[in-house]
Backbone as numpy.savetxt, mean C-alpha at the origin, in Angstrom:
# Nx Ny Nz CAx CAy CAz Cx Cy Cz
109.97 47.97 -81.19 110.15 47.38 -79.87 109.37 48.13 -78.85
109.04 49.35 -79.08 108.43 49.97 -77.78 107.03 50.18 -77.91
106.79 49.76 -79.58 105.57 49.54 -79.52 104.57 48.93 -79.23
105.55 47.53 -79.47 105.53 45.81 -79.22 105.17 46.58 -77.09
105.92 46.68 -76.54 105.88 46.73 -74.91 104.47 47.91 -74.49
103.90 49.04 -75.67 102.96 49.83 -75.17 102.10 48.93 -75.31
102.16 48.15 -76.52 100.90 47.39 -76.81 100.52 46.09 -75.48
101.31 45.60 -75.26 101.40 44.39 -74.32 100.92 44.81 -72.99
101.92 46.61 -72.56 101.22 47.03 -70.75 99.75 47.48 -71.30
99.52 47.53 -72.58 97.97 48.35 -72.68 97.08 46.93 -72.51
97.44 45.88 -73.24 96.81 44.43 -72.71 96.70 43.89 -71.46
97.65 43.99 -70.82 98.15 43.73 -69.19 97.07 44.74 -68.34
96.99 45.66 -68.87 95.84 46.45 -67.95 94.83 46.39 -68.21
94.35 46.29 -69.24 93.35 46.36 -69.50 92.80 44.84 -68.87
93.28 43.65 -69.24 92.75 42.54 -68.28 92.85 42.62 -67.10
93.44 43.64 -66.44 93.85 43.77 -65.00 92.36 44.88 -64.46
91.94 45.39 -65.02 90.50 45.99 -64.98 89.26 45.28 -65.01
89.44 44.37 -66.12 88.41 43.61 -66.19 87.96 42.53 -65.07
89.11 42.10 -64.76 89.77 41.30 -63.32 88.85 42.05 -62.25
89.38 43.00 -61.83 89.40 44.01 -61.09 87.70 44.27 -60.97
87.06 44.46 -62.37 85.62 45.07 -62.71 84.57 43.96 -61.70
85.46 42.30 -62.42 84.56 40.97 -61.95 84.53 40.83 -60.28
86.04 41.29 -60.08 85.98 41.00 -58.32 84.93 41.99 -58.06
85.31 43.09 -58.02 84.31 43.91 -57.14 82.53 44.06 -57.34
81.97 43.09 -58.66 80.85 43.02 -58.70 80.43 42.01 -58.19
81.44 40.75 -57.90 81.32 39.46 -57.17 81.16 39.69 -55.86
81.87 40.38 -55.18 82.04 40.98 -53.76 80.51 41.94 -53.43
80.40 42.74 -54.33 78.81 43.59 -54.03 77.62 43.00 -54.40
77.77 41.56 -55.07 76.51 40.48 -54.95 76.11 40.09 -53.70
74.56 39.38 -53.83 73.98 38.94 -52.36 73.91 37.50 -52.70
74.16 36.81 -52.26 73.90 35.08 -52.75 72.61 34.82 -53.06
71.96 34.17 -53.92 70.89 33.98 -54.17 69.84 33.12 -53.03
70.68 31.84 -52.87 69.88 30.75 -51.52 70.27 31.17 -50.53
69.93 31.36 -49.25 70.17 31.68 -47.70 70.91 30.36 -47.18
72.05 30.53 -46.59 72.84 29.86 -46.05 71.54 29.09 -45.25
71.60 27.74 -44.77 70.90 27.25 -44.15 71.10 27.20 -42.82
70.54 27.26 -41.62 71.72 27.06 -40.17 72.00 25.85 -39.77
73.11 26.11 -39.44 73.87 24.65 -38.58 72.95 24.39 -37.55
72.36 24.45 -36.42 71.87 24.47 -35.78 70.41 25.39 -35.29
69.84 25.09 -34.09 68.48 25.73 -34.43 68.97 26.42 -32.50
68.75 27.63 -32.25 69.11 27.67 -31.09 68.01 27.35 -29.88
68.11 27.16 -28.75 67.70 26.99 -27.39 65.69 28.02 -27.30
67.06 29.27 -27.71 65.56 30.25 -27.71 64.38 29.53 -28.62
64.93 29.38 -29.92 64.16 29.49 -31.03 62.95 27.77 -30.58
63.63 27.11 -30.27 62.77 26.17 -29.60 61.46 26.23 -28.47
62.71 27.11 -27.67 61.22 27.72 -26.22 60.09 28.27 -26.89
60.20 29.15 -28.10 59.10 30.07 -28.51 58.29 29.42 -29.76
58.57 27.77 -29.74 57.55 27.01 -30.77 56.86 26.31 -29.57
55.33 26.93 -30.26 54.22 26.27 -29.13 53.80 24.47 -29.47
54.27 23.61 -28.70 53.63 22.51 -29.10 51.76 22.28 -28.43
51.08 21.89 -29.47 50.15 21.44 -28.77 49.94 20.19 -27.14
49.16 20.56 -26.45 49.31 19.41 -25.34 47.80 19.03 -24.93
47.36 18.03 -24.79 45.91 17.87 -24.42 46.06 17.79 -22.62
44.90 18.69 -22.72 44.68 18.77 -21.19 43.67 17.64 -20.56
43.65 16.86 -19.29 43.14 16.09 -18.77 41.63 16.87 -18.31
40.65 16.24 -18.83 39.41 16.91 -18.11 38.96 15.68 -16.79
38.68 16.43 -15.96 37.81 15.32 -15.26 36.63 14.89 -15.41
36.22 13.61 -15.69 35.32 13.04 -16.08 33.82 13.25 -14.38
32.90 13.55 -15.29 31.90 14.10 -14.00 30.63 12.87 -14.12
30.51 12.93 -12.95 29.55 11.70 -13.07 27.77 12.08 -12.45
26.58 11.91 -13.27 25.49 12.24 -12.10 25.13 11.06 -11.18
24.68 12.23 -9.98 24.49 11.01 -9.03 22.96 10.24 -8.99
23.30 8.87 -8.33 22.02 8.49 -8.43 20.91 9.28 -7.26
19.81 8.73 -8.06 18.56 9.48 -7.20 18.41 8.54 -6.18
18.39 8.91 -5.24 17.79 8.19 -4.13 16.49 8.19 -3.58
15.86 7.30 -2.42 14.15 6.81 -2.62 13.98 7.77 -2.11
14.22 8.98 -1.19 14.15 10.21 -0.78 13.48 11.09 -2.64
14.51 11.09 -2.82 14.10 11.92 -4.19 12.70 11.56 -4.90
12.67 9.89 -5.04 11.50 9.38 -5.82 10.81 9.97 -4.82
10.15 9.61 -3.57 9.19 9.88 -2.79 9.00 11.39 -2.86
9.96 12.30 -3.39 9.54 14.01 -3.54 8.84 13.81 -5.04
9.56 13.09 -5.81 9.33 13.13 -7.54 7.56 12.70 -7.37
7.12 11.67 -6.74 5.93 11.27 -6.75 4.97 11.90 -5.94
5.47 12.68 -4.75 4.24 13.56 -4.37 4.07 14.83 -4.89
5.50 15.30 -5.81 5.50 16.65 -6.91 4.27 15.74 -7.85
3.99 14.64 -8.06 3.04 14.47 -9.46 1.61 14.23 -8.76
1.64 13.79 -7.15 0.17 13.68 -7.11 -0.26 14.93 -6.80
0.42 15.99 -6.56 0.13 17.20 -5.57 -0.26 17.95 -6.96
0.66 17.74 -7.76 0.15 18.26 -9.55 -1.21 17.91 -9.74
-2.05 16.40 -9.63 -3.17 16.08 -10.55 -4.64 16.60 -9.37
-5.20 17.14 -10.05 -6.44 18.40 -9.85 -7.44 17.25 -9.28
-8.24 16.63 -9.02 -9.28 15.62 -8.25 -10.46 16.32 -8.73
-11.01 15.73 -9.20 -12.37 15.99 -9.69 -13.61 15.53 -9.01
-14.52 16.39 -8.79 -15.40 15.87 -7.63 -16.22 14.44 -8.54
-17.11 13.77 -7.35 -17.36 12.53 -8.28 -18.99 12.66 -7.05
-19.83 12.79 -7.85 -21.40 12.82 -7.57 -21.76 11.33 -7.33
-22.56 11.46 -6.27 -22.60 9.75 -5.75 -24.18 9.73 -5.91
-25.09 8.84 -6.18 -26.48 8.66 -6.06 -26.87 8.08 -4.98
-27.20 8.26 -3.71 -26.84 7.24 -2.88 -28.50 6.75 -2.72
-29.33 7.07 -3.70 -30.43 5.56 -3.90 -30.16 4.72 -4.35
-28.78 4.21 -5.47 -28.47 3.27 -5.78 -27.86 2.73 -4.42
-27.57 3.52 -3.00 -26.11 2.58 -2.29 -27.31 2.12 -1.20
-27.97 3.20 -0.68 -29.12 2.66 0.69 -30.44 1.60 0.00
-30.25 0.66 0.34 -31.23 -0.06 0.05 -32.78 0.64 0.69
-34.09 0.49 -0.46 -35.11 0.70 0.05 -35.54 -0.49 1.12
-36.37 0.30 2.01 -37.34 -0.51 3.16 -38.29 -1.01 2.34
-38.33 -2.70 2.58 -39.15 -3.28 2.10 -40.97 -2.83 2.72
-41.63 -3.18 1.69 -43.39 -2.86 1.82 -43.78 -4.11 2.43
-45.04 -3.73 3.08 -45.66 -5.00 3.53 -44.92 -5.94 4.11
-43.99 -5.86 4.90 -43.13 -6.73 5.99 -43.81 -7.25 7.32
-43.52 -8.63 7.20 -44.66 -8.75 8.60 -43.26 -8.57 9.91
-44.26 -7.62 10.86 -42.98 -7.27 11.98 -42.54 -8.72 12.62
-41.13 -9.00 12.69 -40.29 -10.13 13.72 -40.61 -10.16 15.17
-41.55 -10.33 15.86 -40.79 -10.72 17.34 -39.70 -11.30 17.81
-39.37 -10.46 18.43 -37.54 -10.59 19.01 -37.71 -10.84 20.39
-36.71 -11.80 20.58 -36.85 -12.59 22.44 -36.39 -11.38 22.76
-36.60 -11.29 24.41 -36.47 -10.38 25.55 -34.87 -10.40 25.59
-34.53 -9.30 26.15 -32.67 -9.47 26.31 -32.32 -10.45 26.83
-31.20 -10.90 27.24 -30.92 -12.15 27.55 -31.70 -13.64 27.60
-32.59 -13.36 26.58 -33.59 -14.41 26.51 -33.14 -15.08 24.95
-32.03 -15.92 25.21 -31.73 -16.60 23.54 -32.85 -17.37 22.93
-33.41 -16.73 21.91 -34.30 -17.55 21.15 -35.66 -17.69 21.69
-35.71 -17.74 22.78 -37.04 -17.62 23.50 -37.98 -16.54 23.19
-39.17 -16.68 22.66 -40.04 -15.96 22.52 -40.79 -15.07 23.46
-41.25 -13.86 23.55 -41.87 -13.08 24.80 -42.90 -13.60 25.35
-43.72 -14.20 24.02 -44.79 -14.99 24.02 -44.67 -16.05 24.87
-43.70 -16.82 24.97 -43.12 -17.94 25.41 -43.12 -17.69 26.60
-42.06 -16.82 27.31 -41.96 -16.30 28.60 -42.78 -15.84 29.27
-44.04 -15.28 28.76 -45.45 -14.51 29.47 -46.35 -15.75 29.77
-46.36 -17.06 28.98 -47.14 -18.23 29.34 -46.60 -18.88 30.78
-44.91 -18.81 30.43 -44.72 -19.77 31.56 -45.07 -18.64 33.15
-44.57 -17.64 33.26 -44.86 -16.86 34.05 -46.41 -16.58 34.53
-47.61 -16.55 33.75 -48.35 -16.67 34.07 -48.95 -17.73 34.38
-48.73 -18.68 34.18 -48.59 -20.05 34.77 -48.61 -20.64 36.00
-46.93 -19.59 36.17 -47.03 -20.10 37.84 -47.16 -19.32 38.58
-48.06 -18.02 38.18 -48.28 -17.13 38.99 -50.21 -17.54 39.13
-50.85 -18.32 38.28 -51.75 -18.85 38.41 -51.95 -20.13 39.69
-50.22 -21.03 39.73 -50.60 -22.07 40.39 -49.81 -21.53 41.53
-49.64 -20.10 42.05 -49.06 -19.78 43.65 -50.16 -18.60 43.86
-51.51 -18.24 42.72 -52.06 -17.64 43.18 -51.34 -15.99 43.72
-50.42 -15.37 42.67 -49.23 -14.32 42.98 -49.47 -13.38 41.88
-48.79 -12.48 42.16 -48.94 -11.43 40.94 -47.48 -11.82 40.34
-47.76 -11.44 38.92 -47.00 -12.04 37.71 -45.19 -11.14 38.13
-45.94 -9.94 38.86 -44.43 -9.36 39.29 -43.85 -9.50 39.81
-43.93 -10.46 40.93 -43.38 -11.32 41.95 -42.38 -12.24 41.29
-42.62 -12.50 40.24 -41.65 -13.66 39.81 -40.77 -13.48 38.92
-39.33 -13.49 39.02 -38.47 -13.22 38.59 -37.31 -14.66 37.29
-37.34 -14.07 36.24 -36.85 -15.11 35.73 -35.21 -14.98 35.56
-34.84 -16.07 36.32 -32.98 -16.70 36.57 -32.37 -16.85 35.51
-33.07 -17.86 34.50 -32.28 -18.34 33.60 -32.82 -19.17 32.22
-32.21 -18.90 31.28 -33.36 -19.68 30.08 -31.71 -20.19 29.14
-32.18 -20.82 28.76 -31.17 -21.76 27.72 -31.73 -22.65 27.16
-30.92 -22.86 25.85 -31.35 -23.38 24.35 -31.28 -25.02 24.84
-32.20 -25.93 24.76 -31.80 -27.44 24.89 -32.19 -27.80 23.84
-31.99 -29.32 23.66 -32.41 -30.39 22.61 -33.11 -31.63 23.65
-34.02 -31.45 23.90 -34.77 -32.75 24.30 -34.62 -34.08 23.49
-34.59 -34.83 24.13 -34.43 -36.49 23.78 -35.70 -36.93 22.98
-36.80 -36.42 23.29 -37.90 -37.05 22.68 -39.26 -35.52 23.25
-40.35 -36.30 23.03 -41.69 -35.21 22.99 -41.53 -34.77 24.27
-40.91 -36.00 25.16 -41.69 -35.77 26.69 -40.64 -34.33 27.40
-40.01 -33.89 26.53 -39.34 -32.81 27.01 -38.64 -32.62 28.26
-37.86 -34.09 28.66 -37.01 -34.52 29.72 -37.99 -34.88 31.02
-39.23 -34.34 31.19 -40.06 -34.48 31.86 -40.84 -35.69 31.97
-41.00 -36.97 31.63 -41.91 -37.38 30.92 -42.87 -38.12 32.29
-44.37 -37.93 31.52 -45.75 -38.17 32.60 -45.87 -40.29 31.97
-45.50 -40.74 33.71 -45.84 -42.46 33.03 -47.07 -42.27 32.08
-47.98 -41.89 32.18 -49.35 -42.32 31.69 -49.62 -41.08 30.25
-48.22 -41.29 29.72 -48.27 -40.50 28.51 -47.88 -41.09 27.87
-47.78 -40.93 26.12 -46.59 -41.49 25.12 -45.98 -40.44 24.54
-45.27 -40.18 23.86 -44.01 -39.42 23.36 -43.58 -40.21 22.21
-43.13 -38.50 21.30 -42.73 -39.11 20.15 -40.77 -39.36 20.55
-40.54 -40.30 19.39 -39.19 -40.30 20.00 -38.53 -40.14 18.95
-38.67 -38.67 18.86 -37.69 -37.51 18.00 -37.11 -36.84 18.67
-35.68 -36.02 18.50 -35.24 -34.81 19.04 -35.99 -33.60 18.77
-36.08 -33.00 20.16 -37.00 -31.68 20.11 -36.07 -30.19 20.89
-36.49 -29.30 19.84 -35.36 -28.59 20.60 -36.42 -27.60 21.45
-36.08 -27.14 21.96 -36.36 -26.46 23.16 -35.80 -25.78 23.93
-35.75 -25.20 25.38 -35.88 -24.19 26.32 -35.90 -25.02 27.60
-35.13 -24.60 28.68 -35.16 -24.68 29.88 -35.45 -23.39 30.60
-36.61 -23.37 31.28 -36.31 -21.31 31.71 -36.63 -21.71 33.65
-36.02 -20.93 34.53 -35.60 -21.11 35.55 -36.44 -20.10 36.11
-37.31 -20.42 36.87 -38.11 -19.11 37.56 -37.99 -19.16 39.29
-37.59 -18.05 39.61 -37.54 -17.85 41.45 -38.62 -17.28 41.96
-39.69 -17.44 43.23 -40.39 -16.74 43.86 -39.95 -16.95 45.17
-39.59 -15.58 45.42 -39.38 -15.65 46.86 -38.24 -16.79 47.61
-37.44 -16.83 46.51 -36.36 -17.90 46.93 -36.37 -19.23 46.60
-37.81 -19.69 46.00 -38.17 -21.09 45.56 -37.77 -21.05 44.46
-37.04 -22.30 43.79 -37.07 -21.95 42.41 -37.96 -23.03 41.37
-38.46 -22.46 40.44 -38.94 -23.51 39.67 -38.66 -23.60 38.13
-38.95 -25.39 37.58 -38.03 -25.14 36.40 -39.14 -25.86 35.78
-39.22 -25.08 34.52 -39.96 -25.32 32.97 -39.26 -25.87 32.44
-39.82 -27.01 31.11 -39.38 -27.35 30.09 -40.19 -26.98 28.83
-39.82 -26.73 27.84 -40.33 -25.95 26.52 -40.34 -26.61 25.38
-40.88 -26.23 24.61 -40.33 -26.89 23.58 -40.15 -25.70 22.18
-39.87 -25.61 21.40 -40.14 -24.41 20.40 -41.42 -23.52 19.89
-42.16 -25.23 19.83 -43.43 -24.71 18.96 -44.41 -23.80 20.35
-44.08 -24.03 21.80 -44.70 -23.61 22.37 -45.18 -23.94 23.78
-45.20 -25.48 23.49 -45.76 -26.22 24.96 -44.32 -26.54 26.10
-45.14 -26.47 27.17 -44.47 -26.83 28.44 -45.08 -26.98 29.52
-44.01 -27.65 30.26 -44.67 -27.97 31.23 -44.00 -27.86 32.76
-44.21 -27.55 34.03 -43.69 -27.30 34.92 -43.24 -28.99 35.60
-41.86 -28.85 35.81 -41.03 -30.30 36.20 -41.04 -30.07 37.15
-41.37 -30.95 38.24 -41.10 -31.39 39.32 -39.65 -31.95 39.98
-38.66 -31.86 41.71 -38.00 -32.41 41.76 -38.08 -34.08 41.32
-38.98 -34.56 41.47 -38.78 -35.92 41.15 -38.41 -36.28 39.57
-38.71 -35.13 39.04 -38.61 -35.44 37.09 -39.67 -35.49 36.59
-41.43 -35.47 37.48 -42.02 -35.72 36.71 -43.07 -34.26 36.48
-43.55 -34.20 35.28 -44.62 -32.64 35.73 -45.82 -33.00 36.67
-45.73 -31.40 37.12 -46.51 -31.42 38.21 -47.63 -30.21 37.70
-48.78 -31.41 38.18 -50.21 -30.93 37.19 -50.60 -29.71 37.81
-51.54 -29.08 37.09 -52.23 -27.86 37.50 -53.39 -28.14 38.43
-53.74 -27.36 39.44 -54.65 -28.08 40.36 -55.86 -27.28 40.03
């Protein structure tokens, strides 16, 4: 009987150790997985950086204005170098012609009238007043068209062609008298009388 009861408290303890052995190696374990958290706190949020795109301002160039072109284009002519340019100027002056027969040119204010022209009638009537040729001063000359030969003048006891003739009226003063020629181009004339008709040489 008391062997029966050593044997049984020696069983009783001995599982009471083993008991004993399991708790306290269960208790000085670390759990293998990390508890997960219930929640994530306040802080732990502030100190996760989210990305954020920042707004750039969009830049624009400006236009050029005609101010600018007008600098841009005298920066390019003021740039290009000018090259001298050799001129021949026998090709530009025409040569003087050879062998030219000289023009007689009417007296100033003498349209078309020849000098030649003007020295006949003047000596003329410095022949029929018996005067020196310097005495007589000429008034006035102008371009006509005569009606026919007789050069507005016409002598009864003449004939005449009856073509237009161009001609000359020239106006001569002596001494306050005046007297008037009729001409014709090629040369002839004749001194008109008030009545219209010429008045002959004496």
């Amino acid at each position: 009987m008391n062997m029966k009861l050593s044997y049984l408290i020696f069983v009783v303890g001995l599982m009471l150790l083993v008991v004993g052995c399991a708790a306290s190696s269960g208790e000085n374990q670390e759990p293998l997985v990390a508890p997960l958290p219930s929640a994530v706190s306040e802080s732990a949020l502030a100190t996760v950086a989210v990305p954020t795109e920042t707004a750039v301002p969009a830049t624009t160039s400006p236009m050029p204005s005609d101010e600018d072109n007008t600098n841009t284009e005298n920066d390019v002519v003021q740039g290009q170098t000018a090259s001298p340019v050799v001129v021949d100027l026998s090709q530009i002056t025409p040569k003087p012609p050879v062998n030219v027969t000289p023009v007689e040119m009417p007296r100033p204010g003498v349209p078309g009238a020849s000098n030649e022209l003007v020295d006949q009638v003047t000596q003329d009537l410095a022949d029929r007043l018996s005067i020196d040729v310097g005495e007589i001063a000429v008034k006035q000359i102008e371009e006509v068209v005569w009606n026919d030969g007789a050069l507005g003048c016409p002598d009864p006891d003449m004939a005449y062609t009856a073509v237009l003739t161009s001609g000359f009226r020239l106006t001569l003063v002596v001494n306050g008298e005046t007297y008037d020629y009729h001409a014709s181009e090629k040369g002839y004339f004749v001194l008109c009388g008030p009545n219209g008709k010429p008045i002959p040489k004496e």
